[in-house]
C-alpha positions in Angstrom: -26.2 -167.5 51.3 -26.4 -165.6 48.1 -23.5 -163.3 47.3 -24.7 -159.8 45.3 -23.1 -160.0 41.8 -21.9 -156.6 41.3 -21.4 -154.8 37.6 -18.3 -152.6 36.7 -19.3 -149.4 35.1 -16.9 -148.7 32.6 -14.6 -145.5 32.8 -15.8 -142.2 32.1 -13.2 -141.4 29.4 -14.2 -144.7 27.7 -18.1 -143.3 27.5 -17.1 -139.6 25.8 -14.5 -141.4 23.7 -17.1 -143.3 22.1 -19.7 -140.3 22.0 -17.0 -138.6 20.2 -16.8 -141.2 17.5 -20.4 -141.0 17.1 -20.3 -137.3 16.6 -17.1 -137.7 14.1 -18.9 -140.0 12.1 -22.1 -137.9 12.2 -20.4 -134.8 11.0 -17.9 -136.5 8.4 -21.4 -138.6 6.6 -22.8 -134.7 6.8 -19.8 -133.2 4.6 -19.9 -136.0 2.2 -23.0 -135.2 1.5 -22.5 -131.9 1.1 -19.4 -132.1 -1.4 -21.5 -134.3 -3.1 -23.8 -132.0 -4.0 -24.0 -130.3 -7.0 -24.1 -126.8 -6.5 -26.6 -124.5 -7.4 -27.1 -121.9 -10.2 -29.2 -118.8 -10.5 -31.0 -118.1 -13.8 -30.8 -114.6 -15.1 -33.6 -112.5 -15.0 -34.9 -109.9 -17.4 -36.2 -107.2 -15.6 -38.4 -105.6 -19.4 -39.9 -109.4 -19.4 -43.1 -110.6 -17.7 -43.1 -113.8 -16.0 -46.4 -116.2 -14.9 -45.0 -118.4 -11.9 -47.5 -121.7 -12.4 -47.6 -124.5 -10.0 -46.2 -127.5 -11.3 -48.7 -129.9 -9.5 -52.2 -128.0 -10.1 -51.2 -125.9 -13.2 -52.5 -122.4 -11.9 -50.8 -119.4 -12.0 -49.7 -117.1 -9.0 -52.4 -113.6 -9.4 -52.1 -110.6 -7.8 -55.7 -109.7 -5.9 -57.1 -106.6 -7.6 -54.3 -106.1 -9.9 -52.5 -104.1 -6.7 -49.0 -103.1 -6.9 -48.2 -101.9 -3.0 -46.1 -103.9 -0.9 -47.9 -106.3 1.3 -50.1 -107.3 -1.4 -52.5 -110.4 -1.6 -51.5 -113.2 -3.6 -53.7 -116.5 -4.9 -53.7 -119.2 -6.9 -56.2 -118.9 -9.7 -56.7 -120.7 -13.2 -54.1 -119.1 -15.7 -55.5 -116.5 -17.9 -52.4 -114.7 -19.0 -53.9 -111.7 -17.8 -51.5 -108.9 -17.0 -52.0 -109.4 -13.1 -50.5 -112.8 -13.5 
């Protein structure tokens, strides 16, 4: 006759202790990497200058559709011209 092998579950406070650890280890790898860091710094910005945003990757300029200057307006992408709507 065969006897049923039975497991042991192990202990409820042995299962959070090591979700715990998990999570401490998570969130201490998280602040490393954010100490690491090098923080960031603003540029100043001359508000009498103009400024043409281009896109690194296709070259072309951020333009203003119709040369509009209300809130909401449309913006594209469009070969650079340095025309005063870009």
């Amino acid at each position: 006759m065969a006897t049923a092998h039975r497991t042991r579950r192990r202990p409820l406070w042995r299962r959070r202790r090591g979700t715990a650890g998990i999570a401490v280890a998570a969130l201490l790898a998280g602040l490393c990497v954010a100490l690491a860091a090098t923080p960031a710094s603003a540029a100043s910005v001359d508000t009498g200058a103009w400024y043409v945003l281009v896109n690194r990757n296709s070259g072309k300029a951020l333009d203003v559709t119709d040369r509009d200057t209300d809130n909401g307006v449309g913006l594209q992408q469009y070969k650079r011209n340095d025309g005063a709507w870009q």
